[in-house]
N, C-alpha and C positions, 0 to 999 in steps of 0.2 A: 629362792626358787620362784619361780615365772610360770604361773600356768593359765592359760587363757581358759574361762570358764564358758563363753560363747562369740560366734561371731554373727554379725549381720551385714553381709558383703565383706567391704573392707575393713568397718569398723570392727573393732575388738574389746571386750571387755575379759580383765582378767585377774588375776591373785599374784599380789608379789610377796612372801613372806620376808622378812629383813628381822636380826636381831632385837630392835625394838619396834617390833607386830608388823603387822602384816594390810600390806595395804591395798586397796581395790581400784581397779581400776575403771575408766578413764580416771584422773585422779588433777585435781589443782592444788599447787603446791604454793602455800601463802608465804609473801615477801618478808623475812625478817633478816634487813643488810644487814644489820650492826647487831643480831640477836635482839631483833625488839621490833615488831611493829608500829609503824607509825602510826600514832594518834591514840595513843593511852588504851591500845590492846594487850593484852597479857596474856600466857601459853594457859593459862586457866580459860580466859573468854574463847580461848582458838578450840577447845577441847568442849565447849558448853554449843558453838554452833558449828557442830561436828566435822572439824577440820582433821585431815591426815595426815601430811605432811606440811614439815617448815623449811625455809631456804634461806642460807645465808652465804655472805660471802667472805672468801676467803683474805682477798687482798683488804678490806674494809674491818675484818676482826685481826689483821697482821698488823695494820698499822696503830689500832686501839679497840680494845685495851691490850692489844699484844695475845700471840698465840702463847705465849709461855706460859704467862698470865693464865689464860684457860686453862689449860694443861696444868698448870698448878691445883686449879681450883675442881678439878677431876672430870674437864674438858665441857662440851659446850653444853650437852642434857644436863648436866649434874648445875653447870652456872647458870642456866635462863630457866631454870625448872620446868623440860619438856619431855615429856611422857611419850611422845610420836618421833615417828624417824623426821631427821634432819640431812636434809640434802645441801652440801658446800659447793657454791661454785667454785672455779679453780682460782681467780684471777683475772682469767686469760682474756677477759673482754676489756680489762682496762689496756689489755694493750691497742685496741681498737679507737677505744673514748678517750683513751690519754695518752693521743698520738701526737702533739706537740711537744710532751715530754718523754720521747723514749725510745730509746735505741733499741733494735731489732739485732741479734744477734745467734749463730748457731747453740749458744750454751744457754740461751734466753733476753731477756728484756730487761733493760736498764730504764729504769723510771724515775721521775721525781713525785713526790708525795704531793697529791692535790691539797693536802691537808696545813703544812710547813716547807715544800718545797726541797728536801733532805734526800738526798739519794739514796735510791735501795734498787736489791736485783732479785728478779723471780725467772728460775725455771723452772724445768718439769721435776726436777726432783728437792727444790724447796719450796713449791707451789703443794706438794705432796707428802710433807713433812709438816708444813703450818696444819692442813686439814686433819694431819696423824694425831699432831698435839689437841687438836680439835675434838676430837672422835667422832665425825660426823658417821651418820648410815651410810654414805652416799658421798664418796668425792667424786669430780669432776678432772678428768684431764684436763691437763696444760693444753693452753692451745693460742695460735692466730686464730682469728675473727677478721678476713679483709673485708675492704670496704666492698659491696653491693655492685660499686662502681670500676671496681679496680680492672686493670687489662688483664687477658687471659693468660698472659706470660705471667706474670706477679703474680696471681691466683694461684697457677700451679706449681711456683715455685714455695708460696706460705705452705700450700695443702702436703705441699712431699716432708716438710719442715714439720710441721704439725703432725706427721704421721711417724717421723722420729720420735718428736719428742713422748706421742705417745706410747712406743716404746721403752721407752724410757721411764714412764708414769708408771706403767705397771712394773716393773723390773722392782721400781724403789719401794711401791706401794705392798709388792709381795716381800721386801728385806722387811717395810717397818712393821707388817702385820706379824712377824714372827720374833718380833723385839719382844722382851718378857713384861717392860711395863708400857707397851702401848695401851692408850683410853680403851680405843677399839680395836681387837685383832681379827673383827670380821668385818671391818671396813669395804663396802664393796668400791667398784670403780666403774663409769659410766665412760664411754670414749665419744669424741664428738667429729660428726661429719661436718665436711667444711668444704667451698668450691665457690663463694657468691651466687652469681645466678647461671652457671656456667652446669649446665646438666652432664656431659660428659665427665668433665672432671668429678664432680659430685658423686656420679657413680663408680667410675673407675676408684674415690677414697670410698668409700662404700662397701666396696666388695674386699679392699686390702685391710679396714679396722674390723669388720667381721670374720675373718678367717684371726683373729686375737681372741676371740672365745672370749668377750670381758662381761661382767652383768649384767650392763644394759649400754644403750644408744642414745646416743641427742643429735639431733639434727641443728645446728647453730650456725649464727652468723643471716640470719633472715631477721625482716622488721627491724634492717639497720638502712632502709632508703629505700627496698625493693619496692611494688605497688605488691597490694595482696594478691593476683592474680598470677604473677609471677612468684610469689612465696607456695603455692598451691599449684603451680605447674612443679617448681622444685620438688615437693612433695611427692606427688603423682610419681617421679620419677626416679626419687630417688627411696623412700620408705621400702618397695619390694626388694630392694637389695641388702637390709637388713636384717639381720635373724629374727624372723618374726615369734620366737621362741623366747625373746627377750625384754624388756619392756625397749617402747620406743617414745623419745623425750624430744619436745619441742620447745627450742630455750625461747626466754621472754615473752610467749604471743599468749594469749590476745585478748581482742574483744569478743566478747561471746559468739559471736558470730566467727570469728577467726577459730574458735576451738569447736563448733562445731561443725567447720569444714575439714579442719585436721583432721576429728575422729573420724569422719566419712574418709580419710586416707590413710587410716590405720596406726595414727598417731593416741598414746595415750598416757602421759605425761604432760602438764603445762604448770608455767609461772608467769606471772605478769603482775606489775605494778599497780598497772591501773585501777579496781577495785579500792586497794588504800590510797592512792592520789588521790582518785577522782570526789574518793568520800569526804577527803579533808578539804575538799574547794567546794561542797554542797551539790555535787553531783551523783548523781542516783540510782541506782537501776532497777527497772520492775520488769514485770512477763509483758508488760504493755508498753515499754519503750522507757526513754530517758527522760528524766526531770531532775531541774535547778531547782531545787528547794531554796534558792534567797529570792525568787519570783515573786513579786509581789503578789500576785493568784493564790498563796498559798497564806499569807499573813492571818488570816480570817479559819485556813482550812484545819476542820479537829479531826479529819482521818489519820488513818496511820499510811506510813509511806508507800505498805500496798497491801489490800485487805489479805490475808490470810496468811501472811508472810508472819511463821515465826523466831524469825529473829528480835533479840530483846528491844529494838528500838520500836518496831511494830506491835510491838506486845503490849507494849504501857505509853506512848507516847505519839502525840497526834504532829503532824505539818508543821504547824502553828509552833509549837513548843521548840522544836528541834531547829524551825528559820531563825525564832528569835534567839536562840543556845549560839549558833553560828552567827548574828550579827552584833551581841554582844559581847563575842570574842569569848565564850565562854568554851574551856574545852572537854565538857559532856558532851556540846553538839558534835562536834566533830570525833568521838569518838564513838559515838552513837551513829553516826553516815559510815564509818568507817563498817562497825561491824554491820550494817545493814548491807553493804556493798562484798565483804568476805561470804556474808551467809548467801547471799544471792548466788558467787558465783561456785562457791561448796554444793548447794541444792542443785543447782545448772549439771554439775558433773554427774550427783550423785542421780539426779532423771535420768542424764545420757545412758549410765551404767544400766538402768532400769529397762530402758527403750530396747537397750544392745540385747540384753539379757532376755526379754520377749518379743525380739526378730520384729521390735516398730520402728524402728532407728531412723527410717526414711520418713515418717509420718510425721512422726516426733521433729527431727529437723525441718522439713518444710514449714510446721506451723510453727516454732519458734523463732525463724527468720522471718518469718512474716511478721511474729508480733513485735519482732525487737528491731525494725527496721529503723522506725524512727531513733530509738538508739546509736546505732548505727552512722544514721547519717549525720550526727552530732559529733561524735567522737573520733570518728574517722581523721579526722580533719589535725587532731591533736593527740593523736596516740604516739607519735614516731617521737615526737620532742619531749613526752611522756617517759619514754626508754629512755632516752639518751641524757635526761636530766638524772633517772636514779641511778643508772650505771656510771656516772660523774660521782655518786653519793651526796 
């Protein structure tokens, strides 16, 4: 159940309850492809610097350790010991990233394994079936992802494609929910809008996957080449054709900056990589902008990486300690940048909610893009080869 508890303009903040609790929103959803954070985080530390939701993928847990395998083990909560809902993606983007190897077909996608190169085939109804064995909160249709770039003919023929197959996602997903030993038989299902930068089509799939009644929305296939301005015109024009009674999810984005223009367009689901990348290459985030902690300016410095910030890297440990942890290859540091960069952007939501909630939203946003520009203008620059590197796995 979806209920918005206030809005400010177009932003929304609201309450999703899901079989395993219930989650508030705007909401970031922290990266774990293979069931595990990168950089020696654990569902213990995600739960200590008040994180909601986990995301993992489907085709990356198919291929190892095998969904069976989970499903053996009494699916994915019961193997990573996680207490919070878990959101699966479907797959469907590696048919996108691993478009070298892979046949595009009406019954689905023929791929080769980036891992041993072994052939295997995903559609919507064994894309749907791997996540059952799973038991995520939260599967993700099957879907195309075209490219950004692609012709308007090709776009609309993925998007009518994609809106079969999601036909098909729910069909299989309501047989396995009512199998007697499914993990989860309240598995929900999220459907995903799809068109590149093509606004018409965008809406026109918009208006056909919300008349499907399904739990929630993603808006995908942006922050694969667009510029953000055009991710943000898509928006604009395509989120009001969504059941705004539902949650509404923006796959992969962003820089803090990128999620708090979303929510100023009604978006309030997000995942993105960047936080655990960026933490394991000594890059930072504060209210004050971006820093390299292997800068030499900081060799000398005994602060912590932002005064008040309580995450446990700022709690007990100064600049200085954390550059030298990262140049001696030691992996405290980097697991220590890591959660310093999750609590960052867990806190970032959890203000936004705050902002939405007492009708400041606008105040709030202004002065955070202001302070995090310089961020911004660092990062910008390497966020898209960011994506496409973890979506390779």
């Amino acid at each position: 159940m979806y209920k918005i508890v206030n809005k400010d303009g177009n932003a929304k903040s609201a309450t999703f309850s899901t079989v395993h609790g219930e989650i508030q929103t705007p909401v970031f959803m922290n990266v774990a492809t293979v069931a595990a954070i990168k950089g020696g985080v654990s569902t213990r530390d995600l739960e200590d610097i008040g994180t909601q939701v986990v995301l993992s993928n489907t085709y990356h847990l198919h291929l190892r350790p095998g969904d069976d395998l989970v499903y053996r083990m009494g699916g994915l909560h019961k193997f990573m010991s996680c207490n919070k809902p878990i959101l699966t993606d479907s797959g469907g983007f590696q048919v996108f990233s691993l478009a070298k190897t892979r046949k595009i077909k009406e019954e689905g996608v023929y791929f080769h394994s980036h891992i041993d190169g072994h052939k295997l085939f995903m559609g919507p109804e064994e894309s749907m079936r791997i996540q059952s064995h799973l038991g995520s909160t939260i599967a993700m249709a099957f879907d195309e992802c075209p490219s950004a770039k692609a012709e308007h003919e090709y776009v609309q023929m993925s998007v009518d494609r994609t809106t079969r197959w999601l036909e098909r996602c729910k069909k299989e997903m309501d047989r396995l929910n009512g199998l007697r030993y499914t993990v989860n038989p309240h598995q929900m299902l999220f459907g995903i809008n799809q068109g590149a930068i093509f606004n018409d089509i965008r809406i026109e799939h918009a208006k056909r996957i919300a008349d499907m009644d399904l739990d929630g929305y993603a808006v995908g296939g942006l922050a694969v080449g667009e510029s953000h301005e055009e991710m943000y015109d898509v928006l604009e024009h395509v989120v009001p054709f969504l059941p705004e009674d539902k949650p509404t999810y923006l796959m992969g984005v962003g820089t803090p900056a990128n999620i708090l223009e979303a929510v100023d367009r009604g978006v309030d689901f997000f995942d993105c990589v960047y936080p655990s990348r960026n933490g394991r290459h000594g890059h930072l985030y504060t209210k004050r902008g971006h820093i390299n902690i292997l800068n030499a300016r900081y060799e000398l410095d005994d602060t912590p990486i932002e005064e008040g910030c309580q995450c446990p890297a700022c709690r007990s440990y100064s600049k200085a300690y954390i550059r030298h942890l990262l140049k001696a290859g030691e992996m405290l540091g980097m697991r220590l940048c890591v959660l310093h960069n999750l609590y960052f952007y867990n806190n970032l939501v959890k203000e936004i909610r705050e902002a939405i909630r007492s009708n400041n939203y606008q105040a709030y946003k202004k002065k955070t893009l202001e302070s995090m520009s310089e961020f911004d203008s660092v990062i910008s620059s390497e966020s898209y080869n960011i994506a496409r590197n973890w979506r390779k796995g």
